[in-house]
RORO-548239 format. One line per 5 residues: number of its first residue (from 0); their letters; for each residue x, y negated, z negated of N, C-alpha, C. Coordinates in steps of 0.2 Angstrom, whole numbers, plus 5000, padded with zeros to 4 digits. Each point is the difference from the previous one (the first is absolute). Layout:
N
NUM = a = X,Y,Z,X,Y,Z,X,Y,Z  ...
This chain:
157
0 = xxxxx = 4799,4907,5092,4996,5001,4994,4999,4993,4996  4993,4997,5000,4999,4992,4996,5003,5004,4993  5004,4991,4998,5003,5002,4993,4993,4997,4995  4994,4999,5004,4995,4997,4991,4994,5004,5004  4995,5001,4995,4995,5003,5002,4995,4996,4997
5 = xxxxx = 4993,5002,5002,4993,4996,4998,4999,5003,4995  4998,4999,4993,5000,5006,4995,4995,4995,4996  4992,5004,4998,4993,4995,4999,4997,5003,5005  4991,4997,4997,4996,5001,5005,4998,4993,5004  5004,4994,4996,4997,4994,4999,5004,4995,5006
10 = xxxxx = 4999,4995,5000,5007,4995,5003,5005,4999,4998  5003,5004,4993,5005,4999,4999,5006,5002,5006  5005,4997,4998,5004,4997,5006,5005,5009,4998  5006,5001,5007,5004,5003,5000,5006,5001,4994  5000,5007,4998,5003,5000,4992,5007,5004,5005
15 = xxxxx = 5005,4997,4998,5006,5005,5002,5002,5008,4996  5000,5004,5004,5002,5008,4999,5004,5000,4994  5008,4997,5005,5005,5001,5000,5003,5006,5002  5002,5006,4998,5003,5005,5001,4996,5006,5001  5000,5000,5008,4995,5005,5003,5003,5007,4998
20 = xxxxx = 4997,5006,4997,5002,5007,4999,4998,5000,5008  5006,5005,5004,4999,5004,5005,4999,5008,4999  4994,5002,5000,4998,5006,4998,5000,5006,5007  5005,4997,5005,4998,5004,5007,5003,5007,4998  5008,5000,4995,5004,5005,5001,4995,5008,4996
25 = xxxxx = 4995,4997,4996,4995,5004,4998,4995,5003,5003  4998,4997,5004,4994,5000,5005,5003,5003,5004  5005,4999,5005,5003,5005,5002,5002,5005,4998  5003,5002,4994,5002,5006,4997,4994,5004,5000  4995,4998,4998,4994,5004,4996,4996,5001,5008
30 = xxxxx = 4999,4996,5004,4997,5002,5009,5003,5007,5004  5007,4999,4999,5005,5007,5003,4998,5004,4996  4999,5001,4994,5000,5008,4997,4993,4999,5001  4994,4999,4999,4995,5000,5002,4997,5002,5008  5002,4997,5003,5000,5003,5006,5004,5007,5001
35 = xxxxx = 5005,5002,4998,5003,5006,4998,4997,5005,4997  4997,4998,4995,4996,5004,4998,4994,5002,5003  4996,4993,5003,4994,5003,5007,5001,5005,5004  5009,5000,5003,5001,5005,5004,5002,5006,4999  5001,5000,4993,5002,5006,4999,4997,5007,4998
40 = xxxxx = 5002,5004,5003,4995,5007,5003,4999,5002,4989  4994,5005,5002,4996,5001,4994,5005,5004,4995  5004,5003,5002,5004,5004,4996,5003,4999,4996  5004,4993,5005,5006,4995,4995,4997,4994,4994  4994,5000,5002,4996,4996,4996,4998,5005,4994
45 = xxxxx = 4999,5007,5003,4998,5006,4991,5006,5002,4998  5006,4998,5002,5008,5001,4998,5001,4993,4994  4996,4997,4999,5003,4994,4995,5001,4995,5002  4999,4997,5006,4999,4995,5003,4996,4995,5000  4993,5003,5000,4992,4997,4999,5001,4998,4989
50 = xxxxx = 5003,5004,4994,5001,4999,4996,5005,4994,4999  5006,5002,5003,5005,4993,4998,4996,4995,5003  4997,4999,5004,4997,4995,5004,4994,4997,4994  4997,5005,4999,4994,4998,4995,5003,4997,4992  5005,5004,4999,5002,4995,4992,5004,4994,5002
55 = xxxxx = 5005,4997,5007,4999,4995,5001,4996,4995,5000  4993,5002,5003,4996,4995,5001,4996,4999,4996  4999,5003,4993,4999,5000,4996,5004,4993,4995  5006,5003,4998,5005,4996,5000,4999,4995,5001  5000,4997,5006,5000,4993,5004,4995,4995,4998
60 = xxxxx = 4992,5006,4999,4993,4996,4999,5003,5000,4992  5003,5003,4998,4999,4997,4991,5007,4993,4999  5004,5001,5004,5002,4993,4999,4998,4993,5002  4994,5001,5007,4997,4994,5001,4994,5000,4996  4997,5006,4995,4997,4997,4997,5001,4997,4992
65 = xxxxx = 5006,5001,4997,5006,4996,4999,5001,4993,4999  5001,4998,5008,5000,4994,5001,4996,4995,5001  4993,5004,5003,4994,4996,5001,4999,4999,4994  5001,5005,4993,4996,4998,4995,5004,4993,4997  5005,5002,4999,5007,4995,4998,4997,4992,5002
70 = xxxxx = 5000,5001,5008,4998,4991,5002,4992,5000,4999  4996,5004,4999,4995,4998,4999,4998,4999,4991  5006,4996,4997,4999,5002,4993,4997,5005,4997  5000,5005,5001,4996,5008,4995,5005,5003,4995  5004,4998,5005,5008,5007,4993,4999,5003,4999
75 = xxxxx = 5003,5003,4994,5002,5005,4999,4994,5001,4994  4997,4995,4998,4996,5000,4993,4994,5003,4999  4995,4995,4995,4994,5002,5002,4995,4997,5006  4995,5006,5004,4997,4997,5005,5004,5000,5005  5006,5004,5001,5003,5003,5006,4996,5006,5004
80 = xxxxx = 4999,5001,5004,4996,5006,5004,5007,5007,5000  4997,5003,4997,5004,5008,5004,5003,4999,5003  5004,5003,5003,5005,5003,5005,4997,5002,5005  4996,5001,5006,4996,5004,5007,5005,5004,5001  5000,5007,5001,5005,5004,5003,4997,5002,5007
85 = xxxxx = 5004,5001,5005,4997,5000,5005,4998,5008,5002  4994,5001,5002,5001,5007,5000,5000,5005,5005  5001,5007,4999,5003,5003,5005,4994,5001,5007  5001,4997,5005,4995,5001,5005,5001,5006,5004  5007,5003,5000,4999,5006,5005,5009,4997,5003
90 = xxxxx = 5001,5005,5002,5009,4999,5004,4997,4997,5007  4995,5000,5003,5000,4997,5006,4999,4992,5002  4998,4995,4992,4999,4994,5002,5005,4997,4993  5006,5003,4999,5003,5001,4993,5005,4992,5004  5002,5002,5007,5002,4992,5004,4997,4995,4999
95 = xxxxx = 4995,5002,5001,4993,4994,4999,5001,4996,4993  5001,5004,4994,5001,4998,4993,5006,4997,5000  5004,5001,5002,5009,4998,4999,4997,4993,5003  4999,5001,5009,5000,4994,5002,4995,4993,4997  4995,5003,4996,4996,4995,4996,5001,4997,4992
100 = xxxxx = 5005,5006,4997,5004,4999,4996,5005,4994,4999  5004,5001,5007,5006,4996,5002,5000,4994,4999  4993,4998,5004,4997,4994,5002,4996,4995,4995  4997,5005,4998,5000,4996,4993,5004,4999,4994  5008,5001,4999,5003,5001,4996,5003,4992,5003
105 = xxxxx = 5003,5001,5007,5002,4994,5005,4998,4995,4996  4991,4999,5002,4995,4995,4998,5001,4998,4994  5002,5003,4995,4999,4999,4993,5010,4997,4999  5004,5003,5004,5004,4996,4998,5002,4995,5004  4997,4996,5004,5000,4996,5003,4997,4995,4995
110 = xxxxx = 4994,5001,4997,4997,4998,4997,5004,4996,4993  5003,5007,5000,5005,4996,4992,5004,4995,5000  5004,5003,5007,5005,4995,5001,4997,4992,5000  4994,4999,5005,4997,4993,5000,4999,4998,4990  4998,5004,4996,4997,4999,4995,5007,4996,4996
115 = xxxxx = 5004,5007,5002,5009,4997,5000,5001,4993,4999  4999,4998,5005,5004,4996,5006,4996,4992,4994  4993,5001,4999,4999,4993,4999,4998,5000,4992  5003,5004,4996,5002,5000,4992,5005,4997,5000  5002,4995,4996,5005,4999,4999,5005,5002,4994
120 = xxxxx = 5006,4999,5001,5006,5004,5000,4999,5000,4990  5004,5004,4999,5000,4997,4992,5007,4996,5000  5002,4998,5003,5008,4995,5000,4996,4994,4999  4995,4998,5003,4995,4994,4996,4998,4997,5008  4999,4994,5000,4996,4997,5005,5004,4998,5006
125 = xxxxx = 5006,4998,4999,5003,4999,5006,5000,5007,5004  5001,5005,4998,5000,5005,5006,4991,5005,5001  4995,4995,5002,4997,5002,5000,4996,5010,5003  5005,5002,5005,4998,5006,5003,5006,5003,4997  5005,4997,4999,5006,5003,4998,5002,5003,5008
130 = xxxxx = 5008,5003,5001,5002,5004,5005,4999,5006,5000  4999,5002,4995,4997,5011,4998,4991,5002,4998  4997,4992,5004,4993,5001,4999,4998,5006,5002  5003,5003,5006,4997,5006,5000,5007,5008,5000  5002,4997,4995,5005,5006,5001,4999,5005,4995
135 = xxxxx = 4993,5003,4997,4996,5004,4997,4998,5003,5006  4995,4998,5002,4996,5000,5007,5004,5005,5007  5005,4996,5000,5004,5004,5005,5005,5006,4996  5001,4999,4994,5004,5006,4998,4994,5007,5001  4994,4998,4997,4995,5006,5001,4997,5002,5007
140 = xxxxx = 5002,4995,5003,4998,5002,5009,5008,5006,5003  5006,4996,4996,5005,5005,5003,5000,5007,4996  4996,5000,4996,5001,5008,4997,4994,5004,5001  4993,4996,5002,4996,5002,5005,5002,5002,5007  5005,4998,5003,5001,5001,5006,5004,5007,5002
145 = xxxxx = 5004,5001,4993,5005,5006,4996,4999,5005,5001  4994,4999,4996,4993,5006,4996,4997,5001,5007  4999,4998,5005,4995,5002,5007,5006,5003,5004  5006,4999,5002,5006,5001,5003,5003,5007,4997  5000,4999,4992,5001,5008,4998,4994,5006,5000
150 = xxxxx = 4995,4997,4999,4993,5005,5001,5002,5003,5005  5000,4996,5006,4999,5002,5008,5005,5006,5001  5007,5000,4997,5005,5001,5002,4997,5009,4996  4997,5002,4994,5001,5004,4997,4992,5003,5004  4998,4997,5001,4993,5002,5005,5000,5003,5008
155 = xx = 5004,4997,5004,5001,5002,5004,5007,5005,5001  5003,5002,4997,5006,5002,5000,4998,5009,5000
């Protein structure tokens, strides 16, 4: 994995990352229950399956949009957009939402972390990414990973 990336439309030159978020353990969690829930016969999905799965992926698209608003400067303030809730399409493509919820949540923490990563630290300028540039980022990735691992468990069971 290159440790700088092009970042610009322009000539400017390679900016360094630094501390890549690995968002695989997410991406994978949320693809297995998803897939799981594709195969799962219609009954277990009218049993509470198809709902835990759907306030999950609810869940998930409101923390990425969270964080998109976050790095995209909008906040909390005035001129922030609503909250989107994602809505209920039916228990048969309820996988479809988890897995596009997932992945968008990924996206958006990825995203932070890079934002992370090239802030500089408030210990002042010698440390400019700091060591825990992205240890926001990855604490919310691990308790993302949690929330999809205990979903699954009380959905399939």
């Amino acid at each position: 994995m290159p440790e700088s990336s092009a970042v610009g439309n322009g000539a400017g030159a390679a900016r360094k990352v630094g501390r890549v978020l690995d968002t695989s353990p997410l991406t994978a969690a949320v693809e297995r229950f998803a897939d799981r829930l594709r195969a799962a016969p219609q009954s277990r999905l009218q049993r509470g399956a198809a709902e835990v799965a759907l306030d999950l992926a609810r869940e998930l698209s409101l923390r990425a949009q969270r964080l998109e608003e976050a790095a995209g400067g909008a906040g909390e303030g005035v001129g922030a957009a609503p909250a989107r809730t994602m809505e209920d399409a039916g228990i048969f493509v309820v996988g479809d939402q988890l897995a596009v919820a997932g992945l968008d949540l990924a996206e958006a923490l990825h995203g932070a972390a890079v934002v992370a990563a090239s802030v500089p630290s408030a210990t002042g300028p010698t440390h400019p990414a700091g060591p825990d540039a992205a240890k926001a980022p990855s604490e919310m990735l691990d308790e993302a990973v949690r929330l999809v691992d205990q979903a699954e468990v009380r959905a399939m069971r």
